[in-house]
C-alpha positions as CSV (number, residue, x, y, z in Angstrom):
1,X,146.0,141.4,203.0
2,X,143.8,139.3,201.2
3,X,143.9,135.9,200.5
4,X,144.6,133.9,197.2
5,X,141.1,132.8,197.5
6,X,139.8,136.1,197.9
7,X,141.9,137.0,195.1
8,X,140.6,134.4,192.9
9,X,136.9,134.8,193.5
10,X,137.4,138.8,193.0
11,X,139.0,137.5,189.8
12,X,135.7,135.3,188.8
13,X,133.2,137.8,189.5
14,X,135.2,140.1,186.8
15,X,135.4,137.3,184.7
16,X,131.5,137.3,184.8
17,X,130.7,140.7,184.4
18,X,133.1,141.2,181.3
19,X,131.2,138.4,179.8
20,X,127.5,140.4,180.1
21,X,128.9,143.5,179.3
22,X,130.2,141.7,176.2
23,X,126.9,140.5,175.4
24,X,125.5,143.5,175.9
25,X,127.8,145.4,173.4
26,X,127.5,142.4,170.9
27,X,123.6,143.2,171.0
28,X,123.5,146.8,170.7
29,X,125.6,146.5,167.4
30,X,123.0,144.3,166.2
31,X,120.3,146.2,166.9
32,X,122.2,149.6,166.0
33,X,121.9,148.2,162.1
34,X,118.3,148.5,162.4
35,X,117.8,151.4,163.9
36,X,120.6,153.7,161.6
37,X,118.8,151.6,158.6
38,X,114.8,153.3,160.0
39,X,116.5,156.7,160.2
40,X,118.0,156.8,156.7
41,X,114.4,155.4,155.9
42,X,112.6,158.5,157.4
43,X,115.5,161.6,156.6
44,X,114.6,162.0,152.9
45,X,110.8,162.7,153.9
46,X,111.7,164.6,156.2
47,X,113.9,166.6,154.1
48,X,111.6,167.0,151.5
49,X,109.0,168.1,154.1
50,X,110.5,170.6,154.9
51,X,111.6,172.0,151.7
52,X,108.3,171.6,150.3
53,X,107.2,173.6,153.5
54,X,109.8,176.4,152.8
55,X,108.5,176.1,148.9
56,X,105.0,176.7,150.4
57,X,105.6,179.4,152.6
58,X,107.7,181.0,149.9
59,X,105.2,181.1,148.1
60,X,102.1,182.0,150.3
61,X,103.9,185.3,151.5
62,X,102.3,186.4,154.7
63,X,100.4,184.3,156.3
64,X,98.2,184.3,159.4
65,X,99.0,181.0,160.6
66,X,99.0,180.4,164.4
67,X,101.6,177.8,164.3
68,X,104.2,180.8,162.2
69,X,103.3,183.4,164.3
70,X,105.7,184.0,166.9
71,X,104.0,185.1,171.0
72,X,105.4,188.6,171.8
73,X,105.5,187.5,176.0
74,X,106.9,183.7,176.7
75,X,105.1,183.0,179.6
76,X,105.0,179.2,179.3
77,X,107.5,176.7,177.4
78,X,106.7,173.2,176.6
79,X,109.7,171.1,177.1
80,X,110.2,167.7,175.2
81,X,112.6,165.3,176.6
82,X,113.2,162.2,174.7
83,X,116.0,159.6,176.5
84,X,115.9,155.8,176.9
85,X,114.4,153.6,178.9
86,X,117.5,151.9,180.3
87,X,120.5,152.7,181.5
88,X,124.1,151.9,180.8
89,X,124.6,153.9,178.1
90,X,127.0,155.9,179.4
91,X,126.1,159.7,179.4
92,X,123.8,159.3,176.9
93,X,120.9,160.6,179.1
94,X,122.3,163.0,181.3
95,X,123.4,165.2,179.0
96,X,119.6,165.4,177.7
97,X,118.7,165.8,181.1
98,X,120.7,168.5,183.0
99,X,119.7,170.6,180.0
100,X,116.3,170.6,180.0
101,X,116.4,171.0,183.8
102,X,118.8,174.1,183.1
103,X,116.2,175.2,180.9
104,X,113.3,174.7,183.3
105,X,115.3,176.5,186.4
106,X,116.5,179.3,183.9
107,X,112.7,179.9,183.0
108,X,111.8,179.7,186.6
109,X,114.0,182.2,187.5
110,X,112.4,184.3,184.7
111,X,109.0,184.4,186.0
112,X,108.4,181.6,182.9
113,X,106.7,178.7,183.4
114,X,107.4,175.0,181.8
115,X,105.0,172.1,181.1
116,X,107.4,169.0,180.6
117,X,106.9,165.8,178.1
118,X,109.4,163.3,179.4
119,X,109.7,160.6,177.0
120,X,111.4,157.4,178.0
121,X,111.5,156.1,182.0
122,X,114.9,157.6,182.9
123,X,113.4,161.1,182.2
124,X,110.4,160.3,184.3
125,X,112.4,159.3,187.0
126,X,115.0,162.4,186.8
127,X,112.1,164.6,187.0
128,X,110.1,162.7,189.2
129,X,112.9,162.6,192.0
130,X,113.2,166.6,191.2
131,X,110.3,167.6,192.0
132,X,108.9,168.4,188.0
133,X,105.7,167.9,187.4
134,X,105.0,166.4,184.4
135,X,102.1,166.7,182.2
136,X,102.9,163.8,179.4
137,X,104.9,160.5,179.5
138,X,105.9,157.6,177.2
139,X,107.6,154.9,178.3
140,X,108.7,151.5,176.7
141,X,108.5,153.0,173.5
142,X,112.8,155.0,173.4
143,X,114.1,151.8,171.7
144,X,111.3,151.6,168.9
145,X,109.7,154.3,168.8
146,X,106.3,154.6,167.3
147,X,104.0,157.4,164.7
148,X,101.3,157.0,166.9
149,X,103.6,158.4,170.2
150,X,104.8,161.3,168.0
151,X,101.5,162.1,166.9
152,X,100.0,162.7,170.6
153,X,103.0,165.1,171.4
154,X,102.2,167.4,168.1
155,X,98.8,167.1,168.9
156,X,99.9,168.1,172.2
157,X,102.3,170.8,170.8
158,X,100.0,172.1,168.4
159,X,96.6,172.4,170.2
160,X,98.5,174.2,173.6
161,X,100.1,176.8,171.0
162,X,97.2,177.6,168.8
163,X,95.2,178.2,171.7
164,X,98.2,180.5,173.4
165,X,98.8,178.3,176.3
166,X,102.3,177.3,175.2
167,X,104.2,180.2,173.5
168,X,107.3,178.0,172.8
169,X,107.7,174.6,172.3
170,X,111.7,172.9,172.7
171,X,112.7,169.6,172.0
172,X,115.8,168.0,173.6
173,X,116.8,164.8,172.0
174,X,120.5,163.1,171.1
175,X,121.3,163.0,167.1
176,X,123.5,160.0,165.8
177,X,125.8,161.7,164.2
178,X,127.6,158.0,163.2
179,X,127.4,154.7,165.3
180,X,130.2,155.6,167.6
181,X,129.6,159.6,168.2
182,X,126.1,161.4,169.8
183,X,125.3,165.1,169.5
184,X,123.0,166.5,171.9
185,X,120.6,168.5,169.9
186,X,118.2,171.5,171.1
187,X,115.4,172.9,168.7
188,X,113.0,174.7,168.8
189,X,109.3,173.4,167.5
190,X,106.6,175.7,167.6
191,X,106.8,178.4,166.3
192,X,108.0,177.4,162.7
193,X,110.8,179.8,161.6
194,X,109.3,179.6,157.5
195,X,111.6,182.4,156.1
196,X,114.8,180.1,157.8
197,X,113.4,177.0,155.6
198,X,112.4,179.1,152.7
199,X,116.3,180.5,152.5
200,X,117.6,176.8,153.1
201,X,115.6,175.8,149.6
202,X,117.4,176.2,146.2
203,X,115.9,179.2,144.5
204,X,116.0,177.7,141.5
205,X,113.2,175.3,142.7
206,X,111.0,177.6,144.9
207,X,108.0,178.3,142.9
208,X,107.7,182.1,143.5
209,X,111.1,181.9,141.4
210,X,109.3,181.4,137.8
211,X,111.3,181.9,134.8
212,X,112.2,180.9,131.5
213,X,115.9,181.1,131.5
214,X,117.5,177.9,131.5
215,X,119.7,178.1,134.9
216,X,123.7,176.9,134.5
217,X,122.9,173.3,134.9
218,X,120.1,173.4,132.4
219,X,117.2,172.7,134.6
220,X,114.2,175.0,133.9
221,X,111.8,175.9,136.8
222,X,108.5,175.8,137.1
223,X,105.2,177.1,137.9
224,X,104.1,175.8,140.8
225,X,99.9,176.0,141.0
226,X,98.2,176.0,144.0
227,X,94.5,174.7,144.6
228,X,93.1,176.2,146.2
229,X,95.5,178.4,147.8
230,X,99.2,178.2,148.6
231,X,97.9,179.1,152.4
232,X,95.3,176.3,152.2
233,X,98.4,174.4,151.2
234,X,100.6,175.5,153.9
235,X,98.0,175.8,156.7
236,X,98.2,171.2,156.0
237,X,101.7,171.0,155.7
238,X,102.3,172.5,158.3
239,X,101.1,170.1,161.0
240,X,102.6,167.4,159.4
241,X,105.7,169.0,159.4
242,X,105.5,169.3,163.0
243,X,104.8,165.3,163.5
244,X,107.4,164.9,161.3
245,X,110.1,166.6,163.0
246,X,109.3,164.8,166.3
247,X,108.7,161.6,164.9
248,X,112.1,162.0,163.2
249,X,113.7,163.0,167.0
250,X,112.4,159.6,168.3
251,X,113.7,157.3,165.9
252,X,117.0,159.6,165.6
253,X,117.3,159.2,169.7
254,X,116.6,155.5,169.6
255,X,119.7,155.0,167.1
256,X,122.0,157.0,169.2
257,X,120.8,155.0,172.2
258,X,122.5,151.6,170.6
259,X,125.1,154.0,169.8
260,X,125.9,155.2,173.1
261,X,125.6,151.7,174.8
262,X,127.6,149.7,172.6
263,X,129.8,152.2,173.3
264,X,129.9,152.2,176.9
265,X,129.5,148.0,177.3
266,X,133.1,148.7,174.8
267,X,134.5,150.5,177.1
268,X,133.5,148.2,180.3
269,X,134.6,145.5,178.4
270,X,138.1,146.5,178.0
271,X,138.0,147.7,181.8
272,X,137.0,144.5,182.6
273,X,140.0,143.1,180.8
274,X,142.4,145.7,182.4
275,X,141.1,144.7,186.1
276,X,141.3,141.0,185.5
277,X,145.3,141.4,184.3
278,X,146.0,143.3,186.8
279,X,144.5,140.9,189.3
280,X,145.8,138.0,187.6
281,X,149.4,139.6,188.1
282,X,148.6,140.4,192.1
283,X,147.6,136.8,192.5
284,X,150.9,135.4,191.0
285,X,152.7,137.8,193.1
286,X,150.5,136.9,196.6
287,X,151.3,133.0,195.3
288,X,155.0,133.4,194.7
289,X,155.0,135.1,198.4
290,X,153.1,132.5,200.0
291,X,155.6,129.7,198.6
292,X,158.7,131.5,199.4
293,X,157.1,131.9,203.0
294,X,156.7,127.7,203.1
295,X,160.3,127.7,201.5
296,X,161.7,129.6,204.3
297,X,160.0,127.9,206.6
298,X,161.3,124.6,205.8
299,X,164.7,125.5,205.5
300,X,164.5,127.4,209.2
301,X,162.6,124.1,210.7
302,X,165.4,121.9,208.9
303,X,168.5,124.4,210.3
304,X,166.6,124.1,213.9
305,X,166.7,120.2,214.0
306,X,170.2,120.3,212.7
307,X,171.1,122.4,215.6
């Protein structure tokens, strides 16, 4: 059984560890401001990117563009995994994890192989200590991420499918949905699916839909002139596009990191709080024992000497 003092120095170190995890959770809802605030930043280019890009393609018809054209075999799939550097964010980076490794095994037991990106250090570990090889890694760079890192993975991205030696290219990553909530997200790259972003785009904006009807809302489309070509055009949207959706992943994955680990110091917080009630209550009762030992003791020493 232990001892008050046992009792009472279990209770300190609690007492200590509620107050870093507190810190930590203060800290991460500082910094989550920041990081939501870059992302709004970033989503309306991005959105327009890529409604531009469905404009474009729209437009240009068929197009011979590598980066459109889908591979009739998959024999190799690049694999982008973006977590955090650090830990204690709860499942934050495992669930990124164990499905890019499902991935991996699944296209290993296909006969297809898989070149892996691993951005931040708890990927490289994970696939270090699992015996993935990996061909590109960033780390120091999860909580603020930078252009110039999403740049070298397009360029990686880009170059390995143009020449045919990716013939897919995935892209694992965690979307804040909202501060408190994270939504593991898989997509898919290269190729670019330009009919899907073409149907996402208003007709009424596309510029192959040229008329001179005035639609319900009374906006009038219109022509849309290319120079020199609408598949010039497209052919240099479309690696921007690409930079811009992984550029977008990183700062998207470095705001659901604060997310995920103010919510998890939360939740050790309030554990923390639990465990030092409960010992707080176990020491009272250890105390009240230990006195109404003493008690008893006296009053069986004092009966003895009467006797």
């Amino acid at each position: 059984m232990p001892t008050l003092h046992d009792i009472k120095r279990r209770i300190n170190s609690v007492t200590s560890t509620k107050q870093i995890t507190r810190t930590m959770e203060m800290v991460s809802a500082a910094k989550i401001g920041a990081a939501t605030a870059r992302v709004q930043a970033a989503s309306p280019y991005a959105d327009s990117m890529a409604e531009m890009l469905g404009n474009v393609a729209d437009s240009a018809g068929g197009t011979e563009n590598p980066l459109l054209r889908e591979h009739n075999e998959v024999k190799n799939v690049l694999v982008i995994a973006v977590v955090s550097d650090r830990g204690l964010a709860g499942a934050f980076n495992s669930e990124v994890l164990r499905n890019a490794e499902k991935l991996i095994r699944s296209n290993e037991a296909q006969g297809i192989s898989s070149t892996v990106v691993a951005c931040g250090k708890k990927a490289i570990s994970y696939f270090s200590f699992r015996g993935i090889t990996l061909d590109m890694v960033f780390k120091d760079l999860s909580a603020d991420p930078t252009f110039e890192e999403a740049q070298a993975i397009a360029l990686k991205a880009i170059k390995g499918y143009e020449e045919g030696t990716f013939d897919q290219v995935i892209l694992f990553y965690n979307h804040a949905k909202n501060a408190a909530e994270q939504v593991l997200r898989q997509e898919t790259v290269l190729p670019i699916d330009a009919s899907k972003l073409a149907k996402e785009v208003d007709p009424a904006v596309a510029g192959s839909s040229i008329t001179e009807e005035k639609d319900p809302e009374g906006d009038i489309p219109g022509s849309i002139i290319f120079e020199p070509s609408a598949e010039d055009v497209l052919d240099r949207l479309l690696p921007a596009y690409v930079n811009t959706m992984i550029y977008h992943a990183l700062i998207d994955s470095a705001a659901g990191e604060q997310g995920a680990r103010r919510n998890a110091m939360k939740s050790a917080t309030d554990n923390a709080s639990d465990m030092i009630d409960t010992l707080n209550r176990y020491y009272n009762r250890v105390r009240q024992g230990a006195v109404t030992t003493e008690i008893n003791e006296i009053v069986g020493g004092a009966a003895a000497l009467e006797d």
